[in-house]
N, C-alpha and C positions, 0 to 999 in steps of 0.2 A: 824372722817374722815380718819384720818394717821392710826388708827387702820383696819379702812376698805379695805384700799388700799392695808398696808401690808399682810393681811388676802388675798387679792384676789392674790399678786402677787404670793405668797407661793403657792395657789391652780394651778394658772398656770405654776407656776415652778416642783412640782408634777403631773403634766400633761405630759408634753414635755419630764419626765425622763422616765414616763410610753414609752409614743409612742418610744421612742428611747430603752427603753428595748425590746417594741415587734419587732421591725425590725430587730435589732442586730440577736434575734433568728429566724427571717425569712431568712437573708442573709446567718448565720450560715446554716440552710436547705439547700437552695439552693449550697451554697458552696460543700456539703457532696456528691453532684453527680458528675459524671467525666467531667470534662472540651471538652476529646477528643469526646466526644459521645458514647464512649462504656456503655456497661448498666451494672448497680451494680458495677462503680467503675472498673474498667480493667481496664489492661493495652490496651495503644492504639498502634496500628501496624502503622511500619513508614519505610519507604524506606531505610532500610540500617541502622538508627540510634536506639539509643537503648530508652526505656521509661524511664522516669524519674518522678521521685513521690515529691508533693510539699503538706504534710500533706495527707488528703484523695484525693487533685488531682491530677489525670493522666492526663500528657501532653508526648506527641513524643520528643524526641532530635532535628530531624528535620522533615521538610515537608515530605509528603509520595512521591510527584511527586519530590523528589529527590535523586537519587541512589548514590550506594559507586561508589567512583572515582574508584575503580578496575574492576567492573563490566564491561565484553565486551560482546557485540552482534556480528553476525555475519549474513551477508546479502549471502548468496549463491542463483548460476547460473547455468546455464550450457551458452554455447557459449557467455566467458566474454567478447570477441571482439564486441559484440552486444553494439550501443552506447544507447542502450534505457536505459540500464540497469546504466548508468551515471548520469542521470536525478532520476531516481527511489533511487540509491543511497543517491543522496542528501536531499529527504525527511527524509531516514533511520538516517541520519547522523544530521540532523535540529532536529529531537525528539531527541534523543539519545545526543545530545549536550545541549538541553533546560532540559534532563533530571541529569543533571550532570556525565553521564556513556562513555566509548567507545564503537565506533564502527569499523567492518571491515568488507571487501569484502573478497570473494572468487570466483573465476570462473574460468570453465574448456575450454578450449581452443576449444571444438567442442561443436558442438550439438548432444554431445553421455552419454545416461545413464547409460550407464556401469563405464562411468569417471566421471560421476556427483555424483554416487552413493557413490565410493571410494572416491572423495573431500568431501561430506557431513562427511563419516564415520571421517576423517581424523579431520575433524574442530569438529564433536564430543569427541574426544581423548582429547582434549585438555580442555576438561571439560568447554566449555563457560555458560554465565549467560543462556543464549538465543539465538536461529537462528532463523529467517527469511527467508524460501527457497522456489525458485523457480524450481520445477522440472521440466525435459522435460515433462514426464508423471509420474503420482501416483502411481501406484502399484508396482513397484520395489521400492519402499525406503518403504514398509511396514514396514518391520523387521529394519532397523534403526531407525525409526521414534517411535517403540516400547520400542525400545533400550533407546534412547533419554527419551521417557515418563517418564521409570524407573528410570533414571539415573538423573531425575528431573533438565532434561534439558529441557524449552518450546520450541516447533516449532510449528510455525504461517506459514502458506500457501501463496506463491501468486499465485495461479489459480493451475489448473491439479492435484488433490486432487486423495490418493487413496480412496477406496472403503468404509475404515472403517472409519468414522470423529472420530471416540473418539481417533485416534492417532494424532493428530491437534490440536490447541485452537483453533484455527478462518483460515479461508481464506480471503484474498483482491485481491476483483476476479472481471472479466470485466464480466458485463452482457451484453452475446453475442448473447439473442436474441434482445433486445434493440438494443445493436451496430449496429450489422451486420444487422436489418432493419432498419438503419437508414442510412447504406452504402446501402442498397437494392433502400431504398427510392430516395436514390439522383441518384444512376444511374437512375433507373426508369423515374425520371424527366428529366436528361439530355437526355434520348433519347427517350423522347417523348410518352413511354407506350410501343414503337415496336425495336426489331431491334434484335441483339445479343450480346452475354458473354459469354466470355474465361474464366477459372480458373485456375490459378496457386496455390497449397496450401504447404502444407508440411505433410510429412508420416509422422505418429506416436506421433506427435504433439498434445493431447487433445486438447489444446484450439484452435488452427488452423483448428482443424476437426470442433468444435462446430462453431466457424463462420464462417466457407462456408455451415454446412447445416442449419445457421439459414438466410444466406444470400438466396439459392434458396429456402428456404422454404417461405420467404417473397415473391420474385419474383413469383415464382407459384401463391399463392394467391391475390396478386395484380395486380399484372401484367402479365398475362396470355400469354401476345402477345410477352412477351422478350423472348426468347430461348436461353436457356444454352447450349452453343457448347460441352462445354466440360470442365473434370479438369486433370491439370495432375500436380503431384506433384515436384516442384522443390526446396526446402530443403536449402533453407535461400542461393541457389547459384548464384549469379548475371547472369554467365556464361549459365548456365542451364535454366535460368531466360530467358535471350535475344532468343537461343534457342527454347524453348520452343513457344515463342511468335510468333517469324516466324514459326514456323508450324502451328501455327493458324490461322494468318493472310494469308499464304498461301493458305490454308483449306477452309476459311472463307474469302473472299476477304471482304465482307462487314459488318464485324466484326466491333461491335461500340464502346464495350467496354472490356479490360481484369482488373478481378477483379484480386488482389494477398493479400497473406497473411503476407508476410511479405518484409519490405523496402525495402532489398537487391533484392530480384526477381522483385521489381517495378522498381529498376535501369536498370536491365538487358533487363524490357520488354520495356523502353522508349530509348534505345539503340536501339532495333530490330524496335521500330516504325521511330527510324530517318532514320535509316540504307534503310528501305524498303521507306521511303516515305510517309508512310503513316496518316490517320488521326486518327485511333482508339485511345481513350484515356484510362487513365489508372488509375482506385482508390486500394487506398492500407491503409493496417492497417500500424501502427509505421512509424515512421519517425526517419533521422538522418537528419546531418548537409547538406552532399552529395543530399540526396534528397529531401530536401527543397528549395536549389537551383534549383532542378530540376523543382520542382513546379513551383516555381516563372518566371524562362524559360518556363515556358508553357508547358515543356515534360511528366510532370505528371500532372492531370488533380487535384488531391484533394488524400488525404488521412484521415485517421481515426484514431485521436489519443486522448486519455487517457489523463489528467494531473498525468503524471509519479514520480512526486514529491509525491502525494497523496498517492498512492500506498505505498510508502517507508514508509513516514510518519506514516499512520495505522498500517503498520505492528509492525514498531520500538514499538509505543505506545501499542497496543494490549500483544506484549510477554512482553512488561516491565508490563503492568497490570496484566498480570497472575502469572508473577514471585513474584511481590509482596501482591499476592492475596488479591490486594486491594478493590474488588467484594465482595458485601455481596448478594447473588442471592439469591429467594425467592424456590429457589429448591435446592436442595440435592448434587450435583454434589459433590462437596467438600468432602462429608463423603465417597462418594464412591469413591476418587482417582480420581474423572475424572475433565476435565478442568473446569473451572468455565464459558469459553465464549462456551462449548460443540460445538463447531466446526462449532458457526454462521458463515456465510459472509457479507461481507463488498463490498458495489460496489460503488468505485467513479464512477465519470459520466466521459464519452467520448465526442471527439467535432470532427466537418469536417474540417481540414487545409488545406486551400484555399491561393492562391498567396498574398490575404490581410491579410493574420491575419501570416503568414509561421513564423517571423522572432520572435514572442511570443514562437516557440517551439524549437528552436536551440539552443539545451544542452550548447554549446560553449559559445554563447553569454550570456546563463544564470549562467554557471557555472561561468564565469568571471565577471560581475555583483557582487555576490556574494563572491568574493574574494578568491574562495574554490579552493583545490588543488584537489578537486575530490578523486579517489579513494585514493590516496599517502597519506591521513589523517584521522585522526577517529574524529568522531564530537566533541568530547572533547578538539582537538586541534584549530578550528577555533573559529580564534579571530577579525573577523572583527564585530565593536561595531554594523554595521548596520543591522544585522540578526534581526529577529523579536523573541521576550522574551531574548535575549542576557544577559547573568551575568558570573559572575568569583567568583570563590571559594575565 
């Protein structure tokens, strides 16, 4: 019986050394592939940090969504006085802070491409990681924008793209036939299917151009019975704005509504409407602090704006992904030099700001919430714990 026992236990203990010899060399296997996901053992690609080899595995030094602290981005404008561009800022600065990198603004004091042009060049010179630019219009920064490619600098688009996308990685762009029928839609509603519409836009402006003809393009086909009075261009000038307004309201005594393109010429046109008396109201794209008040006063009717944070946000992320061509795309771009996002678009969504919802868009009161010193910082510098993904080196 002692002999039987010790007889079996030996078989079992010869068992248990077997199974423990075949896993040993299955784990070994398994081991022998690369940890990072690269195939056949590579090195894996990381943000900034260098690879590090632990026997046959490849592991990053650090995460790829984490850049060198030296790396700067740079968010350019043209007419830096614009307060939208404050709000937009701070997405740019929220990635770019979650991604451990800096960032910075640039803007030119008008709404001139001849000064946009020479601040882009200038913020090129300085060899940054990445820009982020918003041009008046595309086709004058061609030849920088080629310049940049070669010089393996990314630029990412906010709207008014030139001609050729493969000098772009991506744009974050308003879809302005969406928007502008959905500013189409709400006047259409507010006045009932009948009446009239003023236009105020701006010269030379792409995106300004594309949402007034996708605003009477919707009016035309839904609303037959609204009639467009007129546009005439008044160039982000409140003065020009007010203006402008009175000769239409003059023009048009029963003028219902003037559309404008942008906040500063909404100021001007609810000026001309107190001044005259009158009851026309007034929708407009962007918004600032100034005219949100106005809203809430009743002297603009609604406005049409963007979550401007969004915008920043995709851009920041977009040029840091192509910088560190962390994209493995299922096509070719790569081998041929060209961006890896080939010059898709990005459209966050826009909303109608209304007297109830106004004080949700007031840069001021967001940017102080947030503790942010706005442009005077690069996202590397803000340090309040409450931001969302918040860490310190």
């Amino acid at each position: 019986m002692e002999k039987k026992l010790k007889t079996s236990l030996k078989k079992k203990l010869l068992l248990l050394l077997a199974i423990v010899m075949v896993l040993s060399v299955a784990l070994a296997g398994c081991n022998g592939g690369s940890s990072s996901g690269s195939a056949g053992g590579g090195t894996a690609a990381s943000g900034g940090g260098t690879a590090a080899s632990g026997g046959s595995v490849s592991y990053a030094s650090q995460p790829p969504f984490v850049g060198d602290p030296e790396e700067i981005y740079y968010f350019v404008t043209f007419a830096g006085g614009v307060d939208y561009w404050s709000s937009l800022y701070e997405g740019f600065k929220d990635a770019g802070r979650q991604l451990g990198v800096k960032t910075a603004y640039a803007g030119t004091n008008e709404a001139d491409i001849n000064e946009e042009v020479a601040l882009f060049n200038d913020v090129l010179a300085t060899n940054p990681t990445g820009i982020y630019l918003c041009p008046f219009t595309g086709e004058p920064f061609a030849e920088s924008l080629k310049t940049a490619k070669d010089q393996g600098v990314p630029v990412a688009l906010y709207t008014n793209p030139p001609e050729d996308s493969s000098l772009y990685l991506a744009m974050i762009d308003h879809d302005n036939v969406r928007d502008s029928g959905v500013a189409a839609e709400y006047v259409g509603q507010e006045l009932g299917g009948k009446g009239q519409v003023a236009i105020e836009s701006t010269e030379g402006q792409g995106n300004h151009i594309a949402r007034v003809k996708a605003f009477v393009d919707y009016l035309n086909e839904h609303y037959p019975d609204i009639e467009v009075v007129g546009e005439t261009p008044t160039n982000h000038d409140a003065e020009l704005g007010a203006s402008v307004a009175k000769d239409f309201m003059t023009a048009y005594p029963d003028l219902g509504y003037i559309f404008c393109v942008s906040s500063n010429c909404a100021l001007g046109a609810a000026t001309a409407v107190q001044e005259m008396g009158r009851d026309t109201k007034i929708l407009t794209f962007d918004t600032d602090p100034g005219l949100l008040e106005e809203i809430k006063a009743g002297n603009v009717t609604a406005a049409m704006q963007p979550d401007a944070y969004m915008f920043g946000y995709m851009g920041m992320l977009a040029t840091y992904i192509e910088k560190h061509q962390l994209m493995d795309p299922m096509t070719n771009q790569k081998e041929e030099g060209e961006y890896m996002f080939g010059g898709q678009v990005i459209y966050p969504s826009c909303r109608v700001v209304t007297a109830e919802n106004a004080d949700l868009f007031n840069s001021a009161i967001y940017i102080e919430r947030r503790e942010s010193k706005g442009y005077e910082e690069s996202g590397s510098d803000m340090k309040f714990s409450g931001l969302p993904g918040y860490w310190t080196r």
